[in-house]
C-alpha positions as CSV (number, residue, x, y, z in Angstrom):
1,X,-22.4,-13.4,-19.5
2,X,-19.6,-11.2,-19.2
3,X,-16.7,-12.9,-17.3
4,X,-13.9,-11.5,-15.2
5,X,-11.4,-13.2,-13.2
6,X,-9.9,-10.6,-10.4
7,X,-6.3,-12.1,-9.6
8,X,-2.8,-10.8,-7.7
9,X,-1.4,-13.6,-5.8
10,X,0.0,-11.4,-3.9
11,X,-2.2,-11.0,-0.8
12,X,-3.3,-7.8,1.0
13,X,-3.4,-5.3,-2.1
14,X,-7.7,-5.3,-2.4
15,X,-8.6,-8.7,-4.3
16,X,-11.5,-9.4,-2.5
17,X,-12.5,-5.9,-1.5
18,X,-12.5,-4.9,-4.9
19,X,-14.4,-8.1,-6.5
20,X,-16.9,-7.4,-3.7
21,X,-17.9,-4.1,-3.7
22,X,-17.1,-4.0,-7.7
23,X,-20.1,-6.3,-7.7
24,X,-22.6,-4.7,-5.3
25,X,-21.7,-1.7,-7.2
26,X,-22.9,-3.1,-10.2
27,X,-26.1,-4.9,-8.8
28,X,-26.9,-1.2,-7.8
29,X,-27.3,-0.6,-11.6
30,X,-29.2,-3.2,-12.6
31,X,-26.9,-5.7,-13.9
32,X,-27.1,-9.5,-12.8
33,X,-24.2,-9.9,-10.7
34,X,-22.7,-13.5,-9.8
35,X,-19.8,-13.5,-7.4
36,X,-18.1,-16.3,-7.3
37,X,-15.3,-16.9,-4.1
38,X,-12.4,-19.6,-5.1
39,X,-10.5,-18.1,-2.1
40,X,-9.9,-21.4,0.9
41,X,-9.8,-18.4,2.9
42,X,-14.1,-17.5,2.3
43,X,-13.3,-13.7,2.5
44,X,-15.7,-12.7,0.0
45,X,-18.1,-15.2,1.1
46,X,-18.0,-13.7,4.8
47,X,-18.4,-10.1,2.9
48,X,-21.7,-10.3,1.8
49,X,-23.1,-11.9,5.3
50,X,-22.9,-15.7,4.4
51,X,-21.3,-18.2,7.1
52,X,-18.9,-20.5,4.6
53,X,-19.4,-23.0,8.0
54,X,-23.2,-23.7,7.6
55,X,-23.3,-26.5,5.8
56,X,-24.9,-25.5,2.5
57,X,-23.4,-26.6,-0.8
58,X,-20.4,-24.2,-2.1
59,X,-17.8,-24.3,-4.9
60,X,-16.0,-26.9,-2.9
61,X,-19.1,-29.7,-3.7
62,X,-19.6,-28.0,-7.1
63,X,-16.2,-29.1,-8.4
64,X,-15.2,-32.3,-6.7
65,X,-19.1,-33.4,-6.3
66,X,-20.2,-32.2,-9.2
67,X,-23.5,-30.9,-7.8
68,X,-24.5,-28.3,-9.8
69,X,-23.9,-24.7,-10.0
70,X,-27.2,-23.4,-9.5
71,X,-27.8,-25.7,-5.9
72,X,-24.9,-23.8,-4.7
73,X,-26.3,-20.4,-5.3
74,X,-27.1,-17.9,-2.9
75,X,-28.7,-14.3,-2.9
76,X,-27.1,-11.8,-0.8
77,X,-28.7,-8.7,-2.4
78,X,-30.7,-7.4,-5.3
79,X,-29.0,-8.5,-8.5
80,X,-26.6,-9.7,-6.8
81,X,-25.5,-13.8,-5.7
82,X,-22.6,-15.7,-4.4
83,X,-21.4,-19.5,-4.8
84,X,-19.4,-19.9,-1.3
85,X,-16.0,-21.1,-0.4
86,X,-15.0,-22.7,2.7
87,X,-12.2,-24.2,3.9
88,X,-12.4,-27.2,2.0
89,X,-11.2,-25.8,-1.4
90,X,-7.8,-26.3,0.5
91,X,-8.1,-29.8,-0.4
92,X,-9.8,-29.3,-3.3
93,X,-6.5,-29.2,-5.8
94,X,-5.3,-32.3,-4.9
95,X,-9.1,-34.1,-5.1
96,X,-9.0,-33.0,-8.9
97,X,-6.0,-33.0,-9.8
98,X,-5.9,-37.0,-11.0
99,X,-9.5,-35.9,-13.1
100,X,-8.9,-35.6,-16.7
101,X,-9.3,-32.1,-18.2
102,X,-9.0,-30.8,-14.8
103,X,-8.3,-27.2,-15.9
104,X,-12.0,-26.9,-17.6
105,X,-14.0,-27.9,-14.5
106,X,-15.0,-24.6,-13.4
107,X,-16.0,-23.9,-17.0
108,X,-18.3,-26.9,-17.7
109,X,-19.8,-26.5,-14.2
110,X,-20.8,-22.4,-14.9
111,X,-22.0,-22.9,-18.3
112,X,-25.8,-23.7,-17.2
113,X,-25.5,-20.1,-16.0
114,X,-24.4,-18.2,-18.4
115,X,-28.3,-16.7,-19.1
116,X,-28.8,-16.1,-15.5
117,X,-26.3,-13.4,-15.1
118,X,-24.9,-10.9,-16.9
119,X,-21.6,-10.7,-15.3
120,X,-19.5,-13.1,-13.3
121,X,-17.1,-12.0,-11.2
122,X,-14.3,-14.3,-9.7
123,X,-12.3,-13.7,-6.6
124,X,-9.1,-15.9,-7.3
125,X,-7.1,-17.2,-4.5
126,X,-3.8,-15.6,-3.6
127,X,-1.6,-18.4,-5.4
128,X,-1.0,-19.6,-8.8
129,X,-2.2,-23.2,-8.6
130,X,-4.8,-25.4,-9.8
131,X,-7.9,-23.1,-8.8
132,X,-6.8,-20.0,-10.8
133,X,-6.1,-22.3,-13.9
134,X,-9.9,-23.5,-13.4
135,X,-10.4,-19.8,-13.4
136,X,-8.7,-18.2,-15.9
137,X,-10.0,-21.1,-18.5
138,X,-13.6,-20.4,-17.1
139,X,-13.7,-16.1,-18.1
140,X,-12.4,-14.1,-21.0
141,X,-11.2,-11.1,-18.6
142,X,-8.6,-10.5,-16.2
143,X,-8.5,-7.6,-13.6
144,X,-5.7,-7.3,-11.6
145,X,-5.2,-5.0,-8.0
146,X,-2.6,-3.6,-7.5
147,X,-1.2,-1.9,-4.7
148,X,1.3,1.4,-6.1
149,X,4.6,-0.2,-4.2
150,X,7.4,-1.3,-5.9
151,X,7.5,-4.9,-4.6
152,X,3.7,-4.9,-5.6
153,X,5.2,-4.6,-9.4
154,X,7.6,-7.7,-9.0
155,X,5.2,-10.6,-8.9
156,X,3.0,-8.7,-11.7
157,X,5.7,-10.0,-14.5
158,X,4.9,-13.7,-13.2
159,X,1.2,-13.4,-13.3
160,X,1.3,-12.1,-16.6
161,X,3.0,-14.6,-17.8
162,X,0.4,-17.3,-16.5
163,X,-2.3,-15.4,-18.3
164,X,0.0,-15.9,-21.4
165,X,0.4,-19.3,-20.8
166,X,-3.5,-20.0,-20.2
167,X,-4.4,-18.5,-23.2
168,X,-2.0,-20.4,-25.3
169,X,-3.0,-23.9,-24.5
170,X,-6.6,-23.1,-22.5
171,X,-8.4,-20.4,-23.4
172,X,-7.3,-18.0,-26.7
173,X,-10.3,-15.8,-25.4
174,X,-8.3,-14.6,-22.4
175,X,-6.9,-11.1,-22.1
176,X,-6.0,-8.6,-19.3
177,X,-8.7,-6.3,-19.8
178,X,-7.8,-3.7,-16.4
179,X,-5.5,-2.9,-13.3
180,X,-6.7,-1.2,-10.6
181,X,-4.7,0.9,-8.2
182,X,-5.8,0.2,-4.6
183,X,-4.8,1.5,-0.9
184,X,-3.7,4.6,-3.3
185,X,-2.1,7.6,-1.7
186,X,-2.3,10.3,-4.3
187,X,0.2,13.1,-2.5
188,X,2.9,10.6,-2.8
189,X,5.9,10.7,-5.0
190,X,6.0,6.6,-5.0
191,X,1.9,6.1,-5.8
192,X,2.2,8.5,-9.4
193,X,5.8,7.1,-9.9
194,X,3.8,3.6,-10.2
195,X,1.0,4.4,-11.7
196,X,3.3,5.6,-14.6
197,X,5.5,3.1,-14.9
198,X,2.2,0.8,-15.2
199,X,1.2,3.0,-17.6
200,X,4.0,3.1,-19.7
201,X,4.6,-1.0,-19.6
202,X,0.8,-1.4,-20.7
203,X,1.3,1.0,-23.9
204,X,4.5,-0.9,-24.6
205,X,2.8,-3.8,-24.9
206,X,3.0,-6.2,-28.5
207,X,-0.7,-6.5,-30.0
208,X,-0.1,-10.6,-29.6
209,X,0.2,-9.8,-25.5
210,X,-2.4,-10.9,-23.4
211,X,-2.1,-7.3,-21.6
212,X,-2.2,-5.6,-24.8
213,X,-5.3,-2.9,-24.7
214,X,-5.3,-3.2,-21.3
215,X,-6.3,-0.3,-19.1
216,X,-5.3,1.2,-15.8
217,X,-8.3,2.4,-14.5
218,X,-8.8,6.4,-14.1
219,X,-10.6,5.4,-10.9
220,X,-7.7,4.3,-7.8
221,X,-9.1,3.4,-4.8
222,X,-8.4,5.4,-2.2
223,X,-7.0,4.0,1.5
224,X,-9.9,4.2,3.8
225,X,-10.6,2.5,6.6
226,X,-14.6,2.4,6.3
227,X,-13.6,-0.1,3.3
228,X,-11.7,-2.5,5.9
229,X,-14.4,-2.5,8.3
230,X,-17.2,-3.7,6.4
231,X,-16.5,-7.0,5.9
232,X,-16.2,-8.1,9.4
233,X,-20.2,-6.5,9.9
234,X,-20.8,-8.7,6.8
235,X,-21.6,-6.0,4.2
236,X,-20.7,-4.4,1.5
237,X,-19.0,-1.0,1.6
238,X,-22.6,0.5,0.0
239,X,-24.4,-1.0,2.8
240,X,-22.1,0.3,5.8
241,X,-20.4,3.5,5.0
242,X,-22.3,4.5,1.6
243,X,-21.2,8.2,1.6
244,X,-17.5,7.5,2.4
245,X,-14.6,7.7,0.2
246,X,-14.6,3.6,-0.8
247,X,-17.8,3.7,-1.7
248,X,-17.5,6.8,-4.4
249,X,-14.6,5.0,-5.5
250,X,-16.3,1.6,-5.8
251,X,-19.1,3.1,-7.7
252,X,-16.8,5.1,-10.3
253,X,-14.7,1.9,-11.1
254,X,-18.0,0.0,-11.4
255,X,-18.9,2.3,-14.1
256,X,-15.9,2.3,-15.4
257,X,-15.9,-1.3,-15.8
258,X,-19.4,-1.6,-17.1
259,X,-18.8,0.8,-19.8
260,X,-15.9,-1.1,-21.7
261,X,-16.3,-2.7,-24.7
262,X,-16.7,-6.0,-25.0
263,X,-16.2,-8.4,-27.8
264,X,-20.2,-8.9,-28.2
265,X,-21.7,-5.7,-29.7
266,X,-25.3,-6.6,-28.1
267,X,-23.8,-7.3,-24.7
268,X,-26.2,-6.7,-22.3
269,X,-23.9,-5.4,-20.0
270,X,-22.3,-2.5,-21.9
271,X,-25.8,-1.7,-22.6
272,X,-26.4,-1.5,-19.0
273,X,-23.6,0.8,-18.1
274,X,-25.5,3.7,-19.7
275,X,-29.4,3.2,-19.5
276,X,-28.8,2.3,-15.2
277,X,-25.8,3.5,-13.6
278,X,-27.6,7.4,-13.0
279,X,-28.0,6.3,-9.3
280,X,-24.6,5.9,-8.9
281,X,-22.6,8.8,-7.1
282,X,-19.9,10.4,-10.3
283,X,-17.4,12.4,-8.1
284,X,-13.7,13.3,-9.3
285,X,-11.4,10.7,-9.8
286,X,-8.7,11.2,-7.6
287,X,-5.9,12.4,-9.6
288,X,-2.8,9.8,-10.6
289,X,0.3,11.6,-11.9
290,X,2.0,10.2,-14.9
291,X,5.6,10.8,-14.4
292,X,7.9,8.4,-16.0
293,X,9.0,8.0,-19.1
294,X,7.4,5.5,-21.6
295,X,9.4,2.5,-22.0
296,X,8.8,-1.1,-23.7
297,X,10.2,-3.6,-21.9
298,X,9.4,-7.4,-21.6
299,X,8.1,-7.6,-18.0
300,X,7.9,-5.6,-14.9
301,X,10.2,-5.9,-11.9
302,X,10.7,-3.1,-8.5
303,X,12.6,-0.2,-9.4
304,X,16.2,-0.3,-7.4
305,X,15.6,3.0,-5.8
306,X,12.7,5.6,-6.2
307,X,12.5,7.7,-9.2
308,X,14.0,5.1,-11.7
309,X,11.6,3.2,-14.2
310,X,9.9,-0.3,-12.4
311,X,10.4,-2.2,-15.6
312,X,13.1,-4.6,-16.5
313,X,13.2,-7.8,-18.5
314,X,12.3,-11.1,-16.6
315,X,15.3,-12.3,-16.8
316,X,17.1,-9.5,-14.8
317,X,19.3,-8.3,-17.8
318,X,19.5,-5.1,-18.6
């Protein structure tokens, strides 16, 4: 099972829009989809139609009950399932965080699953605590939204360097495998002067970083509002609006996803991407300009004023 952990703790820049409708878009194909909401707040759960307030088992019983996995499953859609959050998880740090080994919790509990699906997709929540540890120790990929505004770029340094951490005392597996540009507007100066400086930071990159080989999708998602509307009808954006611009975009990145490499050359999944994605609209990417210079520095940071380079050590110094 192919695992992907989509994380920005900042909120508002797609998350959970883009680890929901990345994963309808990939049920559409074929593939085995598992979504899996660690979000308090239950947005992806309340995406796909399910009431995190029914009383069924969630993620919440799964890691401090230790109920298992599969009881907590539900099937929103062809190929595609959901373990819920609720509100509980709120309280769900501090329940395991006397346990020992309490960053591997997720992980042991999903491993029972690991031949049911053939891609897991995580929607993180919008901090850096316990919960994303128990996540990024459970997958092997990160995907990180971003929206193209400078201040989007100053937490990005900080989240990298939690991935770096995790995979130096958790996981050595772990790697930043994609960022995708959300809410993009690609007629403004700011949007392509991000994209590049993205750009230009991941092909700076050491070999030893986490972030190294990582891409930036061709595929930005572009603002539109059918994708914020969706979710309170309880559906995906194939479901409400499928000929609209989020759902050409959705499709696209799915594919996109789908068809890179993994590090298991019989992975079901990148066989997938090219035998089932043919009912899957293709149209143009929108275009992303790439117009700042290359540069290799040690983290990313907002530009002081538009049109200089986003990227400055973490530190501050120059």
């Amino acid at each position: 099972m192919r695992s992907i952990a989509i994380l920005n703790q900042k909120g508002g820049v797609g998350k959970t829009t883009t680890a929901v409708n990345v994963g309808a878009g990939m049920a559409r194909t074929g593939v085995r989809v598992l979504l899996l909401d660690l979000d308090p707040q239950s947005h992806a759960t309340m995406h796909v139609g399910v009431d995190p307030r029914d009383g069924q088992p969630g993620i919440y019983e799964v890691l401090t009950n230790g109920i298992p996995a599969a009881d907590a499953l539900r099937e929103v859609a062809e190929n595609l399932s959901v373990i819920p959050a609720s509100i509980d998880l709120v309280g769900a740090e501090l329940e395991i965080a006397a346990r020992p080994e309490r960053e591997t919790i997720l992980r042991r509990a999903l491993a029972p699953l690991q031949t049911r699906f053939d891609v897991l997709l995580i929607d993180c929540p919008p901090s850096l605590g316990t919960l994303t540890i128990n996540a990024l120790t459970a997958v092997e990929e990160v995907l990180i939204p971003l929206q193209p505004h400078f201040l989007a770029l100053q937490g990005l340094g900080r989240l990298l360097e939690t991935v770096t951490l995790v995979r130096g005392v958790l996981n050595p597996t772990l790697r930043v495998s994609g960022i995708v540009l959300c809410l993009y507007e690609a007629g403004t100066r700011l949007a392509a002067e991000v994209a590049g400086d993205v750009r230009a930071f991941i092909e700076g990159s050491d070999p030893d970083d986490a972030w190294h080989g990582a891409r930036v999708f061709d595929r930005a998602i572009r603002r539109n509002i059918k994708l914020a509307e969706c979710p309170s009808f309880g559906q995906t954006v194939f479901d409400y609006a499928p000929h609209c611009h989020g759902a050409e975009d959705y499709a696209a990145l799915a594919r996109e996803i789908l068809a890179m490499t993994t590090d298991t050359p019989d992975s079901t999944v990148v066989r997938s991407a090219t035998a089932d994605t043919a009912d899957l609209p293709a149209p143009p990417a929108p275009p992303i300009e790439e117009t700042m210079p290359q540069q290799t520095p040690d983290a990313l940071v907002p530009s002081p004023e538009p049109g200089t380079p986003a990227i400055a050590p973490i530190d501050g110094n120059p």
